[in-house]
C-alpha atoms as an extended CHARMM CRD file, in Angstrom:
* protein
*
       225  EXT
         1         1  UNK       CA              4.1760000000      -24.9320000000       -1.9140000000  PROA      1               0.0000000000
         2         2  UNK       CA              4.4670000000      -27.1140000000        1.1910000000  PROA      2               0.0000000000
         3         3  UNK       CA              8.8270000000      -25.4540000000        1.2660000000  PROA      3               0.0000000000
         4         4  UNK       CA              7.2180000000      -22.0640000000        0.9130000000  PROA      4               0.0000000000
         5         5  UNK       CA              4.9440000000      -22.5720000000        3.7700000000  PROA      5               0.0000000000
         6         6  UNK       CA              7.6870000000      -23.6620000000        5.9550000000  PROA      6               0.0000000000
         7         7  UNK       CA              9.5670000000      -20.5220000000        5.0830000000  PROA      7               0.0000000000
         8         8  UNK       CA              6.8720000000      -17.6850000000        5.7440000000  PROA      8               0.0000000000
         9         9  UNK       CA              6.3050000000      -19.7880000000        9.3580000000  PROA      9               0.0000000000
        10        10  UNK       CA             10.1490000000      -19.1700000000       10.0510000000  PROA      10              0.0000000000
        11        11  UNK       CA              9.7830000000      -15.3730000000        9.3260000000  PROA      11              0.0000000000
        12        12  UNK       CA              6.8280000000      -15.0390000000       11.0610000000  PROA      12              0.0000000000
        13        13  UNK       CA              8.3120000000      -16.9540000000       14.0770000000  PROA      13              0.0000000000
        14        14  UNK       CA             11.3290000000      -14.8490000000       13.8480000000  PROA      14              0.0000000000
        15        15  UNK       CA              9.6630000000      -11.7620000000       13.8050000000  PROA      15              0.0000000000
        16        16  UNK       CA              6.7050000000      -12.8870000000       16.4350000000  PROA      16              0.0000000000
        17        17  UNK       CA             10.1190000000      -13.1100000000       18.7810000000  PROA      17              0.0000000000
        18        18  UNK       CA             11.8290000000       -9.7250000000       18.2970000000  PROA      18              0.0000000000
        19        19  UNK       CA              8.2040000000       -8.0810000000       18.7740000000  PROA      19              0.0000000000
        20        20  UNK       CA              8.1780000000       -9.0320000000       22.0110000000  PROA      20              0.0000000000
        21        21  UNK       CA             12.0980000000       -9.0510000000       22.5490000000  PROA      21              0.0000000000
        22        22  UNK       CA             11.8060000000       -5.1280000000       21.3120000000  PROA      22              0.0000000000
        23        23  UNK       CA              8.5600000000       -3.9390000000       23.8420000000  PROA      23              0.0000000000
        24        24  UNK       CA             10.7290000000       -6.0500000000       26.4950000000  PROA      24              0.0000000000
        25        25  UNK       CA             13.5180000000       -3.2760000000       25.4940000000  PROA      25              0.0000000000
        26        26  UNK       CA             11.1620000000        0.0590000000       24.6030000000  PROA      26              0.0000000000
        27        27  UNK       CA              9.4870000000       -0.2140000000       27.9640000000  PROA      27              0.0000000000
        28        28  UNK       CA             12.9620000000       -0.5050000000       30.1810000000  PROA      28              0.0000000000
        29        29  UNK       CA             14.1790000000        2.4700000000       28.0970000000  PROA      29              0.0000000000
        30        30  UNK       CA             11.0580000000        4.5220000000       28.1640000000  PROA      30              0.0000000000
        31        31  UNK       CA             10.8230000000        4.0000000000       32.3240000000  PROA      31              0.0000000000
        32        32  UNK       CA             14.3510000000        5.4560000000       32.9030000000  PROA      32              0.0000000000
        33        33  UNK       CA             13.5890000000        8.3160000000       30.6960000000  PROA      33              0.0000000000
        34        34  UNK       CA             15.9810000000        7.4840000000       27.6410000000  PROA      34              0.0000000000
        35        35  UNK       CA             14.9380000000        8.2430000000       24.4240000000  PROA      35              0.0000000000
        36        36  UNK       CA             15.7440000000        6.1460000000       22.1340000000  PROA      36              0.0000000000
        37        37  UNK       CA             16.1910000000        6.5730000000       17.8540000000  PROA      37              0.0000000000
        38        38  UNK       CA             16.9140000000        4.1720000000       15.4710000000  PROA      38              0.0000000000
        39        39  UNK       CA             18.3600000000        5.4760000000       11.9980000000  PROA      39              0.0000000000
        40        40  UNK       CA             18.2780000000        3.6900000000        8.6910000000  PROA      40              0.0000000000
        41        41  UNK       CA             20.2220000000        4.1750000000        5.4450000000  PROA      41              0.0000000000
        42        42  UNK       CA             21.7620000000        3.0070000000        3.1580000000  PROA      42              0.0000000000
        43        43  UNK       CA             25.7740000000        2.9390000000        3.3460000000  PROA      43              0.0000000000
        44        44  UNK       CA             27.6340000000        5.7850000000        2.9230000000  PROA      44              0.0000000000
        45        45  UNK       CA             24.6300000000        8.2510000000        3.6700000000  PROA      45              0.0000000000
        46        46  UNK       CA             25.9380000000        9.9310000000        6.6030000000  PROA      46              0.0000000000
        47        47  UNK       CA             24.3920000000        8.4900000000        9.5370000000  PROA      47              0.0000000000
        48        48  UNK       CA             27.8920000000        7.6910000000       11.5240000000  PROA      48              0.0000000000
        49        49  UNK       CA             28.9440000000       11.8640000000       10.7000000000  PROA      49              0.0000000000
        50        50  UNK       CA             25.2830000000       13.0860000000       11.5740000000  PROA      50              0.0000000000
        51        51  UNK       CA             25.2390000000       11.0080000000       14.7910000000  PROA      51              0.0000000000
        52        52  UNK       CA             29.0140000000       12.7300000000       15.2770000000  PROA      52              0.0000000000
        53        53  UNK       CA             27.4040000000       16.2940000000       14.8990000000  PROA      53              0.0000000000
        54        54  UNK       CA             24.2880000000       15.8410000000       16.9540000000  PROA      54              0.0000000000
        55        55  UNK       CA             26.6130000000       14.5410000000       19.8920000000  PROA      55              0.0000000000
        56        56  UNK       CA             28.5760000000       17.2060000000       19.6470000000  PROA      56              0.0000000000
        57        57  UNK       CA             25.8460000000       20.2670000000       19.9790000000  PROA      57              0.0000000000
        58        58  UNK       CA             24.1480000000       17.8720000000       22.6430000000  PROA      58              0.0000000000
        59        59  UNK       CA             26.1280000000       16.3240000000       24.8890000000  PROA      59              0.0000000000
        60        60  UNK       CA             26.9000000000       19.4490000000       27.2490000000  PROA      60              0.0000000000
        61        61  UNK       CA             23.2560000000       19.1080000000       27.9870000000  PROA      61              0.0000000000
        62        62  UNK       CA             22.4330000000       15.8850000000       27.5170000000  PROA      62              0.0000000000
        63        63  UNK       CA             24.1550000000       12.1170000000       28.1790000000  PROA      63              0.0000000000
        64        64  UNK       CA             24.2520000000       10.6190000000       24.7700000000  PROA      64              0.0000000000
        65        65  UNK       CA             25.2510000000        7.4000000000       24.0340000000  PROA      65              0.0000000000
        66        66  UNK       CA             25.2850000000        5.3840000000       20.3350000000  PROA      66              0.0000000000
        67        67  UNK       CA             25.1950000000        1.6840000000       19.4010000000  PROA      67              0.0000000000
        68        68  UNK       CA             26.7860000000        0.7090000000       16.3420000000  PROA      68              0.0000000000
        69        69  UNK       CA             25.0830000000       -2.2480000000       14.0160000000  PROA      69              0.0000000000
        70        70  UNK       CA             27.8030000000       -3.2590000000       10.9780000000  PROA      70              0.0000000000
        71        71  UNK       CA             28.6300000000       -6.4480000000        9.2890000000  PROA      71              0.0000000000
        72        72  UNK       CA             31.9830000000       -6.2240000000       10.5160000000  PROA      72              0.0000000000
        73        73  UNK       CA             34.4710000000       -4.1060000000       12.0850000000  PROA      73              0.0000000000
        74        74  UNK       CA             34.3020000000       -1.2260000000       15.1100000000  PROA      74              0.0000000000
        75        75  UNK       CA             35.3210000000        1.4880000000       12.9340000000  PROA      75              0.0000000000
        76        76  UNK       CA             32.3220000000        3.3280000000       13.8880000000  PROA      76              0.0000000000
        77        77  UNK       CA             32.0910000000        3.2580000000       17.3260000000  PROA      77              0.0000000000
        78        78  UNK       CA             35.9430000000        3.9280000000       17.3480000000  PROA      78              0.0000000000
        79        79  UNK       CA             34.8070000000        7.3800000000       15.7220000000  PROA      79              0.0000000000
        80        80  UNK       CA             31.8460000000        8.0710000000       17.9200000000  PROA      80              0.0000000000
        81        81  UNK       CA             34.0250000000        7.4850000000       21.1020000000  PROA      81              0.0000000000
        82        82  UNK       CA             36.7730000000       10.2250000000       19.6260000000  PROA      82              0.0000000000
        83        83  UNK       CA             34.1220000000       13.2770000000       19.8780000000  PROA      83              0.0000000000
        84        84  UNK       CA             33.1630000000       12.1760000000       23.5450000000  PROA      84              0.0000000000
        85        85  UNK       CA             30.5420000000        9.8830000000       23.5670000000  PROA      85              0.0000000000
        86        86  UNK       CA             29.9110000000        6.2120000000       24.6930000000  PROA      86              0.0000000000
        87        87  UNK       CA             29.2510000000        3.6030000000       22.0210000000  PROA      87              0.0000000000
        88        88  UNK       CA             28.6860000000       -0.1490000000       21.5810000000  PROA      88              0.0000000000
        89        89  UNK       CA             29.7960000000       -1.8430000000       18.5140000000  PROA      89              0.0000000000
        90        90  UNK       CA             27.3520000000       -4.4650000000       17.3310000000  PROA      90              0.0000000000
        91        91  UNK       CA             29.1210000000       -6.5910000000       14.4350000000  PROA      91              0.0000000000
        92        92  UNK       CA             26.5710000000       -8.5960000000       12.8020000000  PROA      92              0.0000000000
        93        93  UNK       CA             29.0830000000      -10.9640000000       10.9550000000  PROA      93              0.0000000000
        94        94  UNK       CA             26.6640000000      -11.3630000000        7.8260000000  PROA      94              0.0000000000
        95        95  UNK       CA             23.5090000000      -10.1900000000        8.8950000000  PROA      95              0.0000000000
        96        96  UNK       CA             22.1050000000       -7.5690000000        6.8380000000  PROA      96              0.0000000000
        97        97  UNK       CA             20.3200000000       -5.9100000000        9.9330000000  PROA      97              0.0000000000
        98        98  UNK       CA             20.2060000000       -5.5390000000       13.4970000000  PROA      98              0.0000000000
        99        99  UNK       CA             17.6180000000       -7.1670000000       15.5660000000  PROA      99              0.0000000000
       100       100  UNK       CA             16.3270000000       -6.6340000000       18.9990000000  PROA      100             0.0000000000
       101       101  UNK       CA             17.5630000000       -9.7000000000       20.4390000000  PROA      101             0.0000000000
       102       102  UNK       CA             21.0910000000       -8.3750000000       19.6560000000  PROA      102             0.0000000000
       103       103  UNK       CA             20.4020000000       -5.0150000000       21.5110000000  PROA      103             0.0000000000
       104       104  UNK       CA             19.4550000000       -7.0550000000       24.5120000000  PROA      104             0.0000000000
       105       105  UNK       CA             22.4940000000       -8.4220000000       25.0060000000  PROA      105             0.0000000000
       106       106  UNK       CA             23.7940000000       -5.4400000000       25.6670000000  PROA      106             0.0000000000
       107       107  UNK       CA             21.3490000000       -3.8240000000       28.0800000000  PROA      107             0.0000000000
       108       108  UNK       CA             23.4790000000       -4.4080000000       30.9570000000  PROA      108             0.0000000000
       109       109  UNK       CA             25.6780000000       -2.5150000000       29.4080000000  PROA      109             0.0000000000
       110       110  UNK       CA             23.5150000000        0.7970000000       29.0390000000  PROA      110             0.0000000000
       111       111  UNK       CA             23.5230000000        3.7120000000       31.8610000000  PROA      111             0.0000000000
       112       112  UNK       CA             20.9700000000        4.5040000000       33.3290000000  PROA      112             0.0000000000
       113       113  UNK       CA             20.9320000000        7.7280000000       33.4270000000  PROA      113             0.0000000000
       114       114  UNK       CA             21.6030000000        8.1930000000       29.7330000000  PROA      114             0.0000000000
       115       115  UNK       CA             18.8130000000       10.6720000000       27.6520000000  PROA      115             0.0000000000
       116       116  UNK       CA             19.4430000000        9.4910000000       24.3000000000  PROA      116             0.0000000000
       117       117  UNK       CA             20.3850000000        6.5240000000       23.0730000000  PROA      117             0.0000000000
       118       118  UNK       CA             20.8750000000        6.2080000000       19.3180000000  PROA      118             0.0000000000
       119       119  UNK       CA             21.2280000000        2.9350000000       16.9170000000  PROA      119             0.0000000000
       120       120  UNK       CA             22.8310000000        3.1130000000       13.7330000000  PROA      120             0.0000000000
       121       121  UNK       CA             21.6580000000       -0.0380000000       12.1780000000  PROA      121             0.0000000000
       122       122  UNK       CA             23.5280000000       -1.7960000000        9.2590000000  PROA      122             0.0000000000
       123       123  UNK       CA             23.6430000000        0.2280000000        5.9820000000  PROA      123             0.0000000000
       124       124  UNK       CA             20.7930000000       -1.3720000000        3.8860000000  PROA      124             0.0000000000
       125       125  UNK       CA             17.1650000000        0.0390000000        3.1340000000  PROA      125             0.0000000000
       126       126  UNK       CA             15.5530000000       -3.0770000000        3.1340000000  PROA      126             0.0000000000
       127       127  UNK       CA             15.8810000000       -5.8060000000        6.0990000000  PROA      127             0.0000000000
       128       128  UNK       CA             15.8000000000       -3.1100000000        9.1280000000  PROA      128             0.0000000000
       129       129  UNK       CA             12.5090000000       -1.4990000000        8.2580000000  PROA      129             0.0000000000
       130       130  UNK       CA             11.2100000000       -4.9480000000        9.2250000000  PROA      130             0.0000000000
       131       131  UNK       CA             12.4550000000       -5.0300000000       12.7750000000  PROA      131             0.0000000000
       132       132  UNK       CA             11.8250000000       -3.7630000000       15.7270000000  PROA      132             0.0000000000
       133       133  UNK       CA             14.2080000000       -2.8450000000       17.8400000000  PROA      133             0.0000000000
       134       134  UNK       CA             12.4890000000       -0.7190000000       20.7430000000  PROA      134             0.0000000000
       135       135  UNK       CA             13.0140000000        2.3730000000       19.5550000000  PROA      135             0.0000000000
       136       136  UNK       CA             10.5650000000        5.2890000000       20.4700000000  PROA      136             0.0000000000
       137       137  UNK       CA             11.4940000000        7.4310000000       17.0560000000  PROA      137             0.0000000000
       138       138  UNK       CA             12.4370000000        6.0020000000       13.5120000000  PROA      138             0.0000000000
       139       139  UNK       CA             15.0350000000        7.7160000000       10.9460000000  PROA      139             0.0000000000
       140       140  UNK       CA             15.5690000000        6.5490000000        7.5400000000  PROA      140             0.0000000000
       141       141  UNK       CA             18.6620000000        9.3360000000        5.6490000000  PROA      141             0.0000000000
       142       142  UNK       CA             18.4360000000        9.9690000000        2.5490000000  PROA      142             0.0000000000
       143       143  UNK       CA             21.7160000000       11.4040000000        1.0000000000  PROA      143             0.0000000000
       144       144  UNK       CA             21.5340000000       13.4530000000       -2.2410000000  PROA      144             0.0000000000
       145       145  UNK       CA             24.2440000000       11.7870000000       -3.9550000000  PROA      145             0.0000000000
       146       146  UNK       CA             22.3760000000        8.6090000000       -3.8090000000  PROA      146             0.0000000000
       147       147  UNK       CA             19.1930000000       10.3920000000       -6.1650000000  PROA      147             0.0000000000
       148       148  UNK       CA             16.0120000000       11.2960000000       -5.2050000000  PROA      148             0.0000000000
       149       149  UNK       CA             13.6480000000        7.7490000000       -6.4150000000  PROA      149             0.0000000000
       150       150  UNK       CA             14.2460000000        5.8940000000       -3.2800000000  PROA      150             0.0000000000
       151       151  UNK       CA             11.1270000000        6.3820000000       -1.4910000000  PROA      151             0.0000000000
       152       152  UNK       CA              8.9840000000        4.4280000000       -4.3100000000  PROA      152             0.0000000000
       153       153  UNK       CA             11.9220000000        1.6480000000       -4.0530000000  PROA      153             0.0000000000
       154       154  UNK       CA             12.2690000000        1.4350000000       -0.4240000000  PROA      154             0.0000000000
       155       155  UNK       CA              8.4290000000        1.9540000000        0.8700000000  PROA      155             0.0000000000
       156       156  UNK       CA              8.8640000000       -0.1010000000        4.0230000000  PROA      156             0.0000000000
       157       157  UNK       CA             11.6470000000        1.7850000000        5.5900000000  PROA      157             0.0000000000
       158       158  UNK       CA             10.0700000000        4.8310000000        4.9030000000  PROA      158             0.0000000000
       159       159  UNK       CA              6.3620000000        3.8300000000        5.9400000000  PROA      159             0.0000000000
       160       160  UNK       CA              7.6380000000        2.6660000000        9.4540000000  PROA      160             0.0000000000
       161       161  UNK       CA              9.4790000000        5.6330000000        9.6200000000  PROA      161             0.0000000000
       162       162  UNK       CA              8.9490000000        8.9400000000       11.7280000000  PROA      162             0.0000000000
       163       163  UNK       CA             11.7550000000       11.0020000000       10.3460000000  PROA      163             0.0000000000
       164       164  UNK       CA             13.0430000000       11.4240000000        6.9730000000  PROA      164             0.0000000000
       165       165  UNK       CA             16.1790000000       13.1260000000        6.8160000000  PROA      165             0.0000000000
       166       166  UNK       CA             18.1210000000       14.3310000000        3.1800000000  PROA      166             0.0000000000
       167       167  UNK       CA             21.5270000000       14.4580000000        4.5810000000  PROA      167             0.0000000000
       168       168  UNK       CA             24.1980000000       16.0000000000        2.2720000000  PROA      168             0.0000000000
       169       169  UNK       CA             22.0740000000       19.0690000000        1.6130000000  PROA      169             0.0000000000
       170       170  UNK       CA             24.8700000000       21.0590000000        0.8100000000  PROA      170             0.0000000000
       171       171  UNK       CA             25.0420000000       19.2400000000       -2.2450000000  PROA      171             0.0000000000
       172       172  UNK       CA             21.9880000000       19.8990000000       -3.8000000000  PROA      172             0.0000000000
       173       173  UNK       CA             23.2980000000       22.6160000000       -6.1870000000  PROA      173             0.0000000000
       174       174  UNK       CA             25.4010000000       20.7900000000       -7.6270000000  PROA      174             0.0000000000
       175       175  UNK       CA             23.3120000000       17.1470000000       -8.2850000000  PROA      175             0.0000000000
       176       176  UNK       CA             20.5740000000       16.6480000000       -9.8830000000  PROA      176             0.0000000000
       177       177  UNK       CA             18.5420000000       15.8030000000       -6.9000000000  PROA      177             0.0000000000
       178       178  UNK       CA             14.7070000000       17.1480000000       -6.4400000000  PROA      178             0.0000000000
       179       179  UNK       CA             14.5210000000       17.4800000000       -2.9980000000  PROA      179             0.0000000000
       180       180  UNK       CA             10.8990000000       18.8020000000       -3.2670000000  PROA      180             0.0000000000
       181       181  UNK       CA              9.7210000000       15.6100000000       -5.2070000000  PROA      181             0.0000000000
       182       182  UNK       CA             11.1690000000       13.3530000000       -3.0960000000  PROA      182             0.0000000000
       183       183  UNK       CA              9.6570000000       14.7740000000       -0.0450000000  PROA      183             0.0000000000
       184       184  UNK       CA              6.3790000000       14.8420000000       -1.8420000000  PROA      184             0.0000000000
       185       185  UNK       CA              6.6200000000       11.4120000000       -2.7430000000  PROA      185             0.0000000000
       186       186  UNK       CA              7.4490000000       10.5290000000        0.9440000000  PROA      186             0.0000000000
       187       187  UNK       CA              5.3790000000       11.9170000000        2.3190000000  PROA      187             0.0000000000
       188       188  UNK       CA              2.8720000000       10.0000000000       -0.0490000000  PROA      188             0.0000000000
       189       189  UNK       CA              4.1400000000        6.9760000000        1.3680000000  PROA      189             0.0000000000
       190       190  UNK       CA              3.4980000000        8.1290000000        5.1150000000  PROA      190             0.0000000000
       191       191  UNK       CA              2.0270000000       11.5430000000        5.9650000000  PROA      191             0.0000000000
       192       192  UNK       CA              3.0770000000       11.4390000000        8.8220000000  PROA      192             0.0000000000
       193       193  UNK       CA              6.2030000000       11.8390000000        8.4000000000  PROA      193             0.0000000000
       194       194  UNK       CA              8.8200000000       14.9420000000        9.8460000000  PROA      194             0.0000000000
       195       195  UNK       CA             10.8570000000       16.1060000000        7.3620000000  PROA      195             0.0000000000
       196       196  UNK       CA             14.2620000000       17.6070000000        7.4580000000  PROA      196             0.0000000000
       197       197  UNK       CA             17.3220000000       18.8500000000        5.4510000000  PROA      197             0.0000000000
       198       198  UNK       CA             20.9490000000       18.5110000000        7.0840000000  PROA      198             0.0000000000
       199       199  UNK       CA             24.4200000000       19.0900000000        5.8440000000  PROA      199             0.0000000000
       200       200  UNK       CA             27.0600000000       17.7100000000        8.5230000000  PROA      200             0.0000000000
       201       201  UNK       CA             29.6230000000       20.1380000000        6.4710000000  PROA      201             0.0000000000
       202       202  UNK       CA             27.9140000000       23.3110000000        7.2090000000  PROA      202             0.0000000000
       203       203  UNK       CA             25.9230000000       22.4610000000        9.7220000000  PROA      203             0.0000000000
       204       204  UNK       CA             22.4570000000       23.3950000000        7.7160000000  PROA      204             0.0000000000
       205       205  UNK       CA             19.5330000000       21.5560000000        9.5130000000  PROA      205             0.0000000000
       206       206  UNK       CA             21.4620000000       20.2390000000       12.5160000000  PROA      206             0.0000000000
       207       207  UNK       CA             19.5290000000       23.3280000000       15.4320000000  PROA      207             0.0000000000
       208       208  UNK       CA             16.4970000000       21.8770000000       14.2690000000  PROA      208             0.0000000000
       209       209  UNK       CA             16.8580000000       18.5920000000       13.7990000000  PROA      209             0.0000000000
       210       210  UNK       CA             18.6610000000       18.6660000000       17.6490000000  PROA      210             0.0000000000
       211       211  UNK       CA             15.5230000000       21.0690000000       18.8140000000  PROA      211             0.0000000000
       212       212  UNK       CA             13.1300000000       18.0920000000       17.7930000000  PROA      212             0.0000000000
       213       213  UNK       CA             14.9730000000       15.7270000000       19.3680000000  PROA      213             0.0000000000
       214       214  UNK       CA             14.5160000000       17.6910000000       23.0710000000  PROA      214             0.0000000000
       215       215  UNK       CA             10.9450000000       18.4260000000       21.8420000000  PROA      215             0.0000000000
       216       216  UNK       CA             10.1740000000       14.2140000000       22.1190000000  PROA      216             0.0000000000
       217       217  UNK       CA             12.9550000000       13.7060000000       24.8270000000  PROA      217             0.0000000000
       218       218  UNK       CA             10.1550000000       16.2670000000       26.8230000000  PROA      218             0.0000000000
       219       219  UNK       CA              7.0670000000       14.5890000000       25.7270000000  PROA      219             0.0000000000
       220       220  UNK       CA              8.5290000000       11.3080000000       26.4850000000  PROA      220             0.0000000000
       221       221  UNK       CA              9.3690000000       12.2080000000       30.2270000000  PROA      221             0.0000000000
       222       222  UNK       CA              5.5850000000       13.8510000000       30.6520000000  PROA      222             0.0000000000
       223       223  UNK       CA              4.4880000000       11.0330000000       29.5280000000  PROA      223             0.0000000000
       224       224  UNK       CA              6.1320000000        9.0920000000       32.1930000000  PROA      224             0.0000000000
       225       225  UNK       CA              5.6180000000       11.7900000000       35.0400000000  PROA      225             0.0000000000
């Protein structure tokens, strides 16, 4: 008993410290104007080729800029740099998630004058949803090859969640994947929740999902005005 108290003081402690490492990081980002979106998934889901397609339809308006959370390797932010954008590699070297103390690092790093910054975390439904890392908006993907029971699995990542994308859409015709019960269940989870359907092979979702993005990149600078 006395092991496990020890243990749930650590994780509080640890988590007490990226709290305030993250509002440290939100505020900075939120005075210059940068919005900022974290996206969860598990691996293989699409986040690195959705972040690839939103860059591309928004970087002739917008400065866009992606950091890149994986265990190992920069194989990620080697692809996000070959359609035009600026990215940090993060490599976690075990750690199943990012954390905000890691993002701090590299503020220094960070324009300015950027609008959006995105962070793909590390592929894994479970450890990110717990922390923070000063994000304004929250994505967790959902592709449709992995099936449509995650939400009931996963709860955390999609309760602290904004955005729930199903990535992969085109697929749906040919899986048996019930996009309309998972989104019910969802949005059971968190009603609050936005709710949209992409395919990064034929492009179904991505005005909208790119439209919403400018909609809170707005809001965020009125707020701030």
């Amino acid at each position: 008993m006395e092991k496990r108290k020890k243990e749930v003081l650590v994780i509080e402690d640890i988590l007490g410290s990226n709290k305030k490492i993250a509002s440290s990081i939100r505020q900075k980002l939120e005075e210059k104007g940068i919005l900022a979106v974290n996206l969860l998934s598990s691996p293989g889901s699409g986040k690195t080729t959705l972040l690839e397609k939103i860059g591309l339809k928004l970087k002739d308006r917008y400065k866009v800029g992606v950091i890149e959370g994986d265990i190992e390797t920069e194989r990620d932010a080697e692809r996000i740099r070959k359609v035009g954008l600026p990215a940090w590699q993060i490599t976690t070297h075990g750690a199943c998630h990012l954390e905000a103390r890691m993002l701090a690092r590299l503020f220094d790093q960070i324009p300015a004058d950027l609008d959006f910054l995105f962070i793909e975390n590390v592929g894994n439904l479970v450890c990110p949803a717990s922390f923070d890392l000063g994000e304004r908006l929250r994505f967790v993907l959902l592709s449709v090859p992995e099936g449509d029971d995650k939400p009931r699995k996963y709860p955390e990542a999609f309760i602290t969640s904004h955005v729930f994308i199903i990535t992969k859409a085109d697929l749906l015709p040919h899986l048996p994947f019930d996009a309309n019960r998972v989104t019910q269940e969802a949005l059971e989870i968190n009603p609050k929740l936005e709710i949209f359907r992409t395919s990064a092979w034929n492009g179904e979702g991505l005005d909208n999902l790119c439209a919403f993005l400018e909609k809170k990149l707005q809001e965020l600078r009125a707020k701030n005005a």
